[in-house]
matplotlib code that plots the C-alpha trace (Angstrom):
import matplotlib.pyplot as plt

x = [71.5, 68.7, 65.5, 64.9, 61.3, 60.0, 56.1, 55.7, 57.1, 56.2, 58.1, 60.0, 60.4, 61.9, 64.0, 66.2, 64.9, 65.2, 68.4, 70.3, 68.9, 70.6, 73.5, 73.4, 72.8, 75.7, 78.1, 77.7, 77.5, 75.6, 74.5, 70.9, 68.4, 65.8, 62.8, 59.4, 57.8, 54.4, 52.1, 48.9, 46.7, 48.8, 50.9, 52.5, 54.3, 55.5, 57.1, 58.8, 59.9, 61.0, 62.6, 64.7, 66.1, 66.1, 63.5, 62.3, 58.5, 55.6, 52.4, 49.4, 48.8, 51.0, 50.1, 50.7, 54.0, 54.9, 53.9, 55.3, 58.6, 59.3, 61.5, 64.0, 63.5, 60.7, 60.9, 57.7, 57.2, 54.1, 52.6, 52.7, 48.8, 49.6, 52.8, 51.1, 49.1, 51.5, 54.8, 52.7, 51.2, 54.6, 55.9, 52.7, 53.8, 57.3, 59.2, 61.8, 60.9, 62.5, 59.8, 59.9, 59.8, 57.8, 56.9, 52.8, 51.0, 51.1, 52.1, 49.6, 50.4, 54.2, 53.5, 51.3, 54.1, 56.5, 54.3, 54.2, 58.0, 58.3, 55.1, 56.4, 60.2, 60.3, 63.4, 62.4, 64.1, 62.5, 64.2, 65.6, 68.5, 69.8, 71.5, 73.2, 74.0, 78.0, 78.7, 76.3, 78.5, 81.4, 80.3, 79.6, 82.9, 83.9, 81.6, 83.3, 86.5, 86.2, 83.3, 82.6, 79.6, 77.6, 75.0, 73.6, 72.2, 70.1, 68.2, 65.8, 65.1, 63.2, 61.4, 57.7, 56.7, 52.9, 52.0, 50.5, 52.3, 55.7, 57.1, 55.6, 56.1, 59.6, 60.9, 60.8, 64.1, 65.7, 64.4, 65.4, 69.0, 69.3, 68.1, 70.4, 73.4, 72.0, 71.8, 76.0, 77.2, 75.2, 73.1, 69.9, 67.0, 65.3, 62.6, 61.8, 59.8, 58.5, 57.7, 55.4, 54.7, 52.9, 54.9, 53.9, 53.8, 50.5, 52.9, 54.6, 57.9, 59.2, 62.0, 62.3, 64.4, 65.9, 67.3, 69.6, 70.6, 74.4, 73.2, 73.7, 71.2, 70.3, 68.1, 65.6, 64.8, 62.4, 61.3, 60.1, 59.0, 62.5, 63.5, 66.7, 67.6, 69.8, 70.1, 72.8, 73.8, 76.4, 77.7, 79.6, 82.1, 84.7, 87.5, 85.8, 82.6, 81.5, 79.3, 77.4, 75.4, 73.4, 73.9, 70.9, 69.2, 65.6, 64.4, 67.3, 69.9, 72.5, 74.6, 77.3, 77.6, 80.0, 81.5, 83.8, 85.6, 86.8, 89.6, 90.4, 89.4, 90.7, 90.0, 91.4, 89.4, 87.2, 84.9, 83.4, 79.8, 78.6, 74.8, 75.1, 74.0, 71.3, 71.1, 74.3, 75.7, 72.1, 71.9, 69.4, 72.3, 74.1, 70.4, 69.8, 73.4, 73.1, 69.8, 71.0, 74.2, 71.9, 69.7, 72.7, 74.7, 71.6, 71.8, 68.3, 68.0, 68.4, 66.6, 63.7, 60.1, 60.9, 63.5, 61.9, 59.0, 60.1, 61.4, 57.5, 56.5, 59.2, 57.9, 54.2, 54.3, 56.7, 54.0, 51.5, 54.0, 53.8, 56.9, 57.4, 59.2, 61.0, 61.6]
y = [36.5, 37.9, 35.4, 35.5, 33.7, 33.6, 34.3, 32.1, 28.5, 28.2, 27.6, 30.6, 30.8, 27.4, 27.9, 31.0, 32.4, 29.3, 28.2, 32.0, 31.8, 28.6, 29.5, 32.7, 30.5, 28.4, 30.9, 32.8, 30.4, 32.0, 35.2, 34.0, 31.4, 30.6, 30.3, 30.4, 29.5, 31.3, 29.7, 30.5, 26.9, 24.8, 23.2, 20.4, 22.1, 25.1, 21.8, 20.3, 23.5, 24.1, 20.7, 21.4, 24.7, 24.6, 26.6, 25.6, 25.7, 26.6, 28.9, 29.6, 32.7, 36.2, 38.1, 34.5, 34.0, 37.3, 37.4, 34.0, 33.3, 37.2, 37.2, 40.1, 40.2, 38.8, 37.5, 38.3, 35.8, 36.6, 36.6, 40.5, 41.3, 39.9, 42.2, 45.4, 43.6, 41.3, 43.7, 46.7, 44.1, 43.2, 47.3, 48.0, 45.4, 46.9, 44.0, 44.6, 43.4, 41.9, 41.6, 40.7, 43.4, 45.0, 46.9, 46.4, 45.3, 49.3, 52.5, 53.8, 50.4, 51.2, 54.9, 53.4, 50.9, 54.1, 55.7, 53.2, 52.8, 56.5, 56.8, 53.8, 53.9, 50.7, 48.7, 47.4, 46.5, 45.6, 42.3, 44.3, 41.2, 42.0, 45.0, 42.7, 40.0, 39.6, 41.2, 44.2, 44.6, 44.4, 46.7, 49.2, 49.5, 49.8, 52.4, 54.5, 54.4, 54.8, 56.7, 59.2, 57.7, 57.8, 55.3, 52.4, 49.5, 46.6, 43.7, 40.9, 38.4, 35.7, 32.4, 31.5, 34.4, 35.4, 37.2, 40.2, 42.4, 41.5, 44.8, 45.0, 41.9, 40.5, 44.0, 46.2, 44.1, 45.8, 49.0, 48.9, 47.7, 50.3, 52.5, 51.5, 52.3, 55.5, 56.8, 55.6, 57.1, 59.2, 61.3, 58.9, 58.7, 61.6, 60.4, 57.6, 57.4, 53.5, 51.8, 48.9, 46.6, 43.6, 40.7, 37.7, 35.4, 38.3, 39.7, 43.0, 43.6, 46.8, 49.3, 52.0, 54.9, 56.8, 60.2, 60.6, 63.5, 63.9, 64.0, 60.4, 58.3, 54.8, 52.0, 48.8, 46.0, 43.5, 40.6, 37.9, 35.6, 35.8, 32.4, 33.1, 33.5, 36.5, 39.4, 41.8, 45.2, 47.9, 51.1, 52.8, 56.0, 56.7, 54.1, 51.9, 49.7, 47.6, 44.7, 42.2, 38.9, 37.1, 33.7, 31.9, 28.1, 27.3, 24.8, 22.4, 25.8, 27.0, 29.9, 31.2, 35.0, 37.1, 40.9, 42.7, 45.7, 46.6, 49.6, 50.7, 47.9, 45.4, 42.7, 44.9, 43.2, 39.6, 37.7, 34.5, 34.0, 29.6, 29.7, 27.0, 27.5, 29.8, 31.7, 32.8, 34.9, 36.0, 38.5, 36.5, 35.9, 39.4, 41.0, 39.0, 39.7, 43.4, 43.4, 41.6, 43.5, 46.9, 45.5, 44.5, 47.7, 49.7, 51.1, 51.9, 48.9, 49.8, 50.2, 50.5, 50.9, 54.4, 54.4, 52.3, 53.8, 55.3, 52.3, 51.3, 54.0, 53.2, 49.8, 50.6, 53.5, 50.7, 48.2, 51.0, 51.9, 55.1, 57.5, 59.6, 62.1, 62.9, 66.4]
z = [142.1, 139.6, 139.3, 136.0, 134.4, 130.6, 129.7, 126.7, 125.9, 122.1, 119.6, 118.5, 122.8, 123.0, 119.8, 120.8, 124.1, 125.9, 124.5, 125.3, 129.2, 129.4, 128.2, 130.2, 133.2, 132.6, 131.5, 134.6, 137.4, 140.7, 138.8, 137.6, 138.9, 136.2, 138.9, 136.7, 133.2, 132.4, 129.6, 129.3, 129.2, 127.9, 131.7, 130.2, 127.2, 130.0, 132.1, 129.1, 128.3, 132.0, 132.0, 129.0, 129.6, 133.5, 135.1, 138.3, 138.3, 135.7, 136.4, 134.2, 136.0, 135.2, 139.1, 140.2, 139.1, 139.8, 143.5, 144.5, 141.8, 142.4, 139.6, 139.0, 135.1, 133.0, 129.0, 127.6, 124.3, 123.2, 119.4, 118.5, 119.3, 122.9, 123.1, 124.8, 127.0, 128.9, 128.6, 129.5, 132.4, 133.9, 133.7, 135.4, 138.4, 138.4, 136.9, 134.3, 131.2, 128.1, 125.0, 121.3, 118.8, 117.8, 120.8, 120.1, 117.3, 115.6, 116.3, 119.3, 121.0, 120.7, 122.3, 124.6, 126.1, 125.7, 127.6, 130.4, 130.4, 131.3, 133.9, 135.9, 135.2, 134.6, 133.2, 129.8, 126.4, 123.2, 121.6, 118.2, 118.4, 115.5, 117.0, 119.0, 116.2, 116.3, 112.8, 113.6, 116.6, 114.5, 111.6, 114.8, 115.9, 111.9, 111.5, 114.5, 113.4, 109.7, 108.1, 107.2, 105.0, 101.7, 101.8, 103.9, 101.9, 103.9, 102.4, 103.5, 101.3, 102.0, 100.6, 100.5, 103.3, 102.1, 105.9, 104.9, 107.5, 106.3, 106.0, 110.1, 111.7, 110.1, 108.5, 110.8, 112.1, 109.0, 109.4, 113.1, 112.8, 110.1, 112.5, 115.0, 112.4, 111.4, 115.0, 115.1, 111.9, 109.9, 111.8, 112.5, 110.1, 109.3, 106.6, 104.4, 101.2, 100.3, 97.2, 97.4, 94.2, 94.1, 93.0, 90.7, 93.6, 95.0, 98.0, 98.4, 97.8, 99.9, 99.1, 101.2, 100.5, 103.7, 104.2, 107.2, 109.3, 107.9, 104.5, 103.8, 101.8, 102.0, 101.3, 102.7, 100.2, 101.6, 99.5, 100.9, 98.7, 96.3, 97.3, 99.0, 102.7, 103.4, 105.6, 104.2, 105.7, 104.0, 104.7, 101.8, 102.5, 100.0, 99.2, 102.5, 102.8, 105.9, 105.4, 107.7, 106.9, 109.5, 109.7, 108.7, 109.0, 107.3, 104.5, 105.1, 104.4, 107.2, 106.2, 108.1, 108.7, 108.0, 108.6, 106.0, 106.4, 102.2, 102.3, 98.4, 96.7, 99.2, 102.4, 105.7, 108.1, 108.1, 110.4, 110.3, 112.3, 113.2, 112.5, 115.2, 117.7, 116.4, 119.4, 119.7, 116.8, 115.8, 118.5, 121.0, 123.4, 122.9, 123.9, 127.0, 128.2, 127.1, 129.3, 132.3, 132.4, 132.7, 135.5, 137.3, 136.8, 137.6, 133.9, 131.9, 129.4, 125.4, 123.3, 125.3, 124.4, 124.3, 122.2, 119.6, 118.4, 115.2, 114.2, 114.9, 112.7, 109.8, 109.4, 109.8, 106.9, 105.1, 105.1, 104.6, 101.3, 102.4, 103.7, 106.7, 108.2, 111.8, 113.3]

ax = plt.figure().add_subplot(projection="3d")
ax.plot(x, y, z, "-o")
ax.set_aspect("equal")
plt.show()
């Protein structure tokens, strides 16, 4: 049985993270003990958390929980200027680690946690869910069977987001799962050139162009103050086009997702995602089991914090509206 604890019981923590261990736990009876909840002050939030989703005991000390829960995995939840710290904390004491992207709050902090992966060997994956969504899963196994392909099209579109590191804290999801797709079907990324414009509304709006190994082409749009909620993926090859939506829930809007599969000008293939509950077609269940299935199989975890950097350095030179370019 792995022992399995959670660094972090805020909100985004107790919204998806919690709710996917749970369901983990109860979907695979004997296999996982939830054993510890690490906050950092606040004790009584960690216990309602704890009560909630069914962890055994709360600690406000990291070496603390590790030495007496002695958990088998760790979630690190962190907000992303904590993220180096605490993941590169538990790889340092040999615990496998699952953390939220992005892998440090820039690009030396993401080759720094790369680096730690490969000195200590660590098992370690970076929470990109939307690689594990169920329509990216299903536009995978599309894209095996039926490209070659053209382009790749991907949009974010958001309402009412003004965070200045949009293109780096929420976008880089995007760029990652594109990423991700690339690395499938058309050769992986090879460069990107990015336009950044200031909207009316005084935040960026991102398009960034990509060049792939086969010769493909493609494309990011990230606008988040539009004042629609949609995340949209394509992949175009001649007379066929694959295309994912994430389900979505925010200001009193739930949108289910779908996955298309469009052969010469008609519907071949069609899938329906529930945005409730949120955790489970979203990707935050299919990374957890994804992770746990590694550990147990004695597999190395993926993507790890190795394998995401350049998605670190896409959205960095994104927000940056700057390109760059991969050997």
């Amino acid at each position: 049985m792995l022992k399995i604890a959670i660094i972090g019981a805020g909100d985004w923590s107790a919204y998806v993270h919690g709710p996917a261990l749970a369901h983990y736990a109860a979907e695979h009876p004997g296999e996982v003990d939830l054993v510890a909840v690490g906050v950092r002050t606040n004790v009584q939030r960690g216990e309602e958390f704890a009560r909630k989703f069914g962890f055994a005991r709360v600690y406000n000390d990291l070496d603390q929980l590790i030495d007496t829960a002695r958990p088998d995995a760790c979630w690190v939840i962190s907000p992303i200027e904590g993220t180096r710290a605490l993941a590169g904390r538990v790889m340092e004491r040999g615990v496998p680690v699952l953390f939220e992207k992005p892998p440090g709050a820039n690009l030396r902090e993401a080759e720094e946690l790369a680096e730690i992966s490969r000195r200590t060997g660590t098992p370690n994956q970076v929470g990109f869910n939307r690689r594990y969504a169920s329509g990216t899963v299903q536009l995978a196994e599309w894209a095996k069977e039926h490209g070659p392909f053209e382009y790749v099209y991907a949009r974010m579109l958001r309402a009412k987001r003004m965070d200045e590191e949009f293109a780096f804290g929420t976008g880089i999801h995007v760029l990652d799962c594109v990423t991700h797709l690339a690395n499938l079907a058309v050769g992986g990324v090879r460069a990107s050139h990015t336009t950044r414009v200031t909207a009316p509304s005084g935040a960026f709006h991102f398009s960034v162009d990509l060049e792939f190994g086969s010769g493909a082409r493609g494309r990011c749009d990230l606008l988040p103050t539009c004042g629609v909620l949609d995340e949209t993926y394509v992949m175009y090859g001649k007379d066929k086009t694959l295309m994912h939506s994430l389900p979505w829930t925010g200001g009193g809007a739930k949108v289910d997702g779908k996955a298309e599969l469009w052969i010469e000008g008609k519907v071949a293939e069609s899938h329906s995602y529930s945005v409730e509950p949120v955790h489970l077609h979203a990707g935050f269940y299919g990374e957890a089991c994804t992770f746990l299935a590694a550990l147990k199989e004695g597999r190395k975890p993926f993507p790890s914090a190795e394998d995401c950097v350049q998605s670190v350095a896409l959205a960095e030179a994104a927000q940056r509206g700057e390109g760059v370019a991969f050997g």
